[in-house]
N, C-alpha and C positions, 0 to 999 in steps of 0.2 A: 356935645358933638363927638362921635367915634374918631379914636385916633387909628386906631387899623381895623381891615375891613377886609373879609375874605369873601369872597363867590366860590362858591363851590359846583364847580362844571364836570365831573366825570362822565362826559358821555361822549356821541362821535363828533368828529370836527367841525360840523356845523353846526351845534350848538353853541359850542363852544365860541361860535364867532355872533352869532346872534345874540348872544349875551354879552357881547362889548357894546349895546346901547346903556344896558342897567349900567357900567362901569361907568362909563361917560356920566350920568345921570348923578352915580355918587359922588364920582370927582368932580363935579361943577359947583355939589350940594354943601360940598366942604374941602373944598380946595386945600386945605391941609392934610385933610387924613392920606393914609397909605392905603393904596385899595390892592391884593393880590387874588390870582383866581390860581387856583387848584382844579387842575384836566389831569386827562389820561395822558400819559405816553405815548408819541405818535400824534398828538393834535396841537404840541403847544407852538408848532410855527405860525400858526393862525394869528397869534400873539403878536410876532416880531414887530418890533416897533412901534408898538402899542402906547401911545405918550403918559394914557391912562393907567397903566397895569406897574405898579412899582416892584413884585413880585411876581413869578410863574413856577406855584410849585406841581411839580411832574408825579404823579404815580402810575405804577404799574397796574393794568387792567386785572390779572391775575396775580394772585400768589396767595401765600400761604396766611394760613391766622397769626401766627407769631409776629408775621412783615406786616402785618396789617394791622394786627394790637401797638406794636410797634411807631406805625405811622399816625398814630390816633395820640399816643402820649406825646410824640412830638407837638403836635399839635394844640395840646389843653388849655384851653382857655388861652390861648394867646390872641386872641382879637376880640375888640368891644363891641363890633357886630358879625355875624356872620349870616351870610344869604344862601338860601336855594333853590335858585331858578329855575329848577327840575325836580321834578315828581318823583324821581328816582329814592330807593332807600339810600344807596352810595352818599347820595349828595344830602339828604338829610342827617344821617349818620357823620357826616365828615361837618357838616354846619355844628349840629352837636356838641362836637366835643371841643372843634375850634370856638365859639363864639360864646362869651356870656351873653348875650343877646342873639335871638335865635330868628329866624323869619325865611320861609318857605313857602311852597306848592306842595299839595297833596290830592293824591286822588280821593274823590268825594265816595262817601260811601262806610261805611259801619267796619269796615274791614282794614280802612287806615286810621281808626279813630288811635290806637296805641301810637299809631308813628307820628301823628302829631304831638304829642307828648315829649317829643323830640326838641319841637319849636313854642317858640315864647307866642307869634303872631305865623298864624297861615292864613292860607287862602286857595279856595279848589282850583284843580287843575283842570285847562276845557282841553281837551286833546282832538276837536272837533269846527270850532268856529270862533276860535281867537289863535289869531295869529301866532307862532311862535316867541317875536318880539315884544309885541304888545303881552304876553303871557308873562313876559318877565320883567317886562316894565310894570308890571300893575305893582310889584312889589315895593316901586318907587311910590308910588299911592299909598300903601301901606305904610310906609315911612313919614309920609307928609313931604317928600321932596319935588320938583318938577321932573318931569319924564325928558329928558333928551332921546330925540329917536335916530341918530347917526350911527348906524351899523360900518365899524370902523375897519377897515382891511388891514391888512397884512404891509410892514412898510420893510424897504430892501435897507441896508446899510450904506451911507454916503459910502466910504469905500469900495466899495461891489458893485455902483452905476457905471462906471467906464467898461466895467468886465461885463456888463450884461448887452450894452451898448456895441462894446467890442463883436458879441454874439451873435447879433443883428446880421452885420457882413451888408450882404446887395438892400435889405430891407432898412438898413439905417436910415432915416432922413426921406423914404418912400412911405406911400401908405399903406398901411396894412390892415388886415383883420387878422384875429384867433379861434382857431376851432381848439376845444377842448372835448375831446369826442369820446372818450374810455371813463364812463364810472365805475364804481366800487363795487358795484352788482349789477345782473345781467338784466334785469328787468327794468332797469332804465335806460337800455343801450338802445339805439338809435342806429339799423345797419349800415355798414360802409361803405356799400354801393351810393347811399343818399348822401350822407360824408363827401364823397368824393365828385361826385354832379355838384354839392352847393361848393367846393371845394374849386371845381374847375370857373363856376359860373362867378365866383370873386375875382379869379386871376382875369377873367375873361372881361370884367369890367375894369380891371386896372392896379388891381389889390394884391400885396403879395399875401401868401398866408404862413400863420406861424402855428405850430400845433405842438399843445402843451400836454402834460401827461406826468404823471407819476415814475418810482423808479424801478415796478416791477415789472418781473422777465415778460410776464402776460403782455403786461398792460405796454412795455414798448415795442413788444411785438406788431402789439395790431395797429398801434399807431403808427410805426414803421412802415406798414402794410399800405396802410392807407395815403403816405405822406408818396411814397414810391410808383404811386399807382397814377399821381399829378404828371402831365405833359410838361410843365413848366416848371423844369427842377429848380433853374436861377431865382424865381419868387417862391420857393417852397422850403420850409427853415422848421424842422423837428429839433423843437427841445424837451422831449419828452427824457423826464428821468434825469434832467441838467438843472434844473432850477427850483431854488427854495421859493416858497408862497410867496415870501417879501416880493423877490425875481419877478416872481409870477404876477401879481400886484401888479410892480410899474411894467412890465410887458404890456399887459392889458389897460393901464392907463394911457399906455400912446397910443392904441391901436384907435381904427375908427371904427370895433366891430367888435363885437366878441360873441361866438355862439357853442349851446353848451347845455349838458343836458342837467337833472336836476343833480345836483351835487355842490358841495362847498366851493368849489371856485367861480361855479357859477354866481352864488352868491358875493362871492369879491367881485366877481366881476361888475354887478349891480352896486355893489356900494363907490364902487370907483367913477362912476358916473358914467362911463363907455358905454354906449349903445347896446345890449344885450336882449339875445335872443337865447328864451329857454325855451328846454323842450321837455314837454311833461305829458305823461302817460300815467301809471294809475294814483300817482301821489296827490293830496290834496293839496290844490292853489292857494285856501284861503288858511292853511295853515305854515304850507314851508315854500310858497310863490317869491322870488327873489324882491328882498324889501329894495324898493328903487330910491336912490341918493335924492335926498330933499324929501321925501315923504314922511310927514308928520301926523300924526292920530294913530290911536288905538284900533280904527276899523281899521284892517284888514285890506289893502291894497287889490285884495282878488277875491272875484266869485268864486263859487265851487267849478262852475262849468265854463267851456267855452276858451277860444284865444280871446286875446286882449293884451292893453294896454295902457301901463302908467308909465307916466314919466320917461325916462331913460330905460325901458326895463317892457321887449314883447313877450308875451307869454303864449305860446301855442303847445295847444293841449290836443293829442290825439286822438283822432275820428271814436265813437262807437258807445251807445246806449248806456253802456255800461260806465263810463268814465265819467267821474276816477272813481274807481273802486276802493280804494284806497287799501290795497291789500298787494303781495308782493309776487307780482307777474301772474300771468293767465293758471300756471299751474302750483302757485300758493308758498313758492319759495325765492328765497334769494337770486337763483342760478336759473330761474326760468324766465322765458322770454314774455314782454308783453305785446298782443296783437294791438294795442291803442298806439304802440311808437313805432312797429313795424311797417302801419299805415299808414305812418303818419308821411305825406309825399314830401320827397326833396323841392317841388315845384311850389306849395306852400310858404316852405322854409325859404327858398332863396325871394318869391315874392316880399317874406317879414323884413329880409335883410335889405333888400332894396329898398322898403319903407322909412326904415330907419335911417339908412346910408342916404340917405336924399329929404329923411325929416319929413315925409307927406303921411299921409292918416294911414294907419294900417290896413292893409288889405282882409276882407273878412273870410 
């Protein structure tokens, strides 16, 4: 039985939380061992309060060879397994050097045959029609352990509940929903004007709204923008840029609602069991579709095409032949827009919301 046990997750923040099933999975497997994950800088609040994660070690995405030979001798051999849940060289390299037992994803193909050599046990990587979670629980199968599939959120500090509670104000104790409307890139933005119709049409049924957001200049801007732009200032409550994930977490666990495009909170929001509504444009469903609380199995919660819905968790996918293309907005970068969420209508979206908030079949 390993007594310590690293994962090694260098990559964006949502990885990094879709791989607190595999932790789960180890800690169930040997309730003793010590399991830590090793992320980038800038993803490990995904972490907080993680019951599973006895360790979070932080690296810098950048830096130099020296800080990086560096961080590798720290690291040698101090754990009897070490995992890598991603395909990444980062995360193999860093399995490596941590783990006298080694066990990975690799991409298939003649071209990664040397970087297996890395790892004692792999297994190919499907970057097409295995789910993210299930991708890295398969490595639980290679272990011989059971898979646990609880994609574990983000939890706040019993101290910090009365101060977040505090932050509520007219929304304490009323019902509310969350919009989370700003992601990380432009091609899965969702414009404001639709924002602000499903915005109007919650208050208008009785819900205040709480609108969450990260703590840059950009990104409170527009959610400023947005939140400003409501008739009903007394139900309208911008935390953009105030609150850590944990925050964020039990926010979205009182709310009755939570809608949000594809991005990691979205996915907490799904795992917290709150009613969620995503919104997906050219990303693939059946690879990064928010895994819904309680869903169990390897298949894959989502088609490629189409809205729908599991569980706690609607998935509306926008209009057009093409979707999802699974490539990064209409003009192939980051910072461009995509025509599949620009059409996709607010009257759609606030139909999904209604479905959910009242529990009847989704509207197709």
């Amino acid at each position: 039985m390993p007594r310590r046990i690293l994962l090694a997750c260098p990559q964006r923040i949502g990885d990094v939380l879709l791989a607190t099933p595999l932790a789960r999975s180890l800690k169930r497997a040997w309730p003793q061992a010590e399991v830590a994950m090793l992320v980038f800088q800038g993803t490990e609040g995904v972490l907080a309060g993680n019951p599973d994660i006895a360790e979070v070690i932080v690296v810098p995405r950048r830096t130099d060879l020296a800080a990086r030979a560096a961080e590798l001798r720290a690291l040698w051999r101090r754990y009897d397994l070490a995992l890598a849940p991603l395909a990444t060289d980062r995360a193999r390299i860093y399995c490596w050097a941590a783990g006298r037992r080694r066990v990975g994803l690799v991409n298939p193909g003649f071209k990664d045959l040397a970087k297996t050599l890395l790892l004692n046990q792999s297994l190919g990587f499907d970057d097409l029609d295995t789910h993210t979670v299930a991708m890295g629980l398969s490595l639980a199968g290679l272990l011989g352990i059971a898979p646990c599939y609880d994609v574990v959120p983000p939890a706040i500090a019993p101290a910090c509940l009365d101060s977040l509670l505090a932050r509520l104000g007219p929304l304490a104790g009323n019902p509310f929903a969350v919009l989370h409307v700003y992601p990380n890139f432009a091609y899965k933005m969702w414009p404001p004007a639709a924002w602000i119709a499903l915005a109007q049409s919650l208050q208008q049924r009785g819900l205040g709204v709480a609108f969450t957001g990260g703590p840059e200049g950009a990104e409170r801007a527009y959610v400023d923008a947005i939140a400003r732009a409501l008739p009903d200032r007394p139900r309208t409550l911008d935390l953009a840029g105030t609150l850590t994930l944990g925050a964020t977490a039990e926010l979205i666990r009182r709310a009755r609602l939570y809608v949000g495009p594809d991005t990691a909170v979205t996915h907490i929001a799904a795992a917290t069991g709150t009613p969620t509504v995503a919104l997906f444009g050219p990303s693939n469903p059946v690879k990064w579709g928010p895994w819904p609380r309680g869903w169990a199995g390897s298949t894959s919660p989502w088609q490629r095409r189409g809205s729908q819905r599991q569980g706690n968790v609607m998935l509306l996918q926008g209009p057009g032949d093409c979707v999802p293309c699974m490539l990064e907005g209409c003009q192939r970068n980051i910072w461009s827009g995509s025509e599949c969420l620009e059409n996709l209508s607010a009257r759609s979206v606030i139909a999904a919301a209604e479905a959910l908030l009242s529990d009847a079949a989704p509207v197709p």
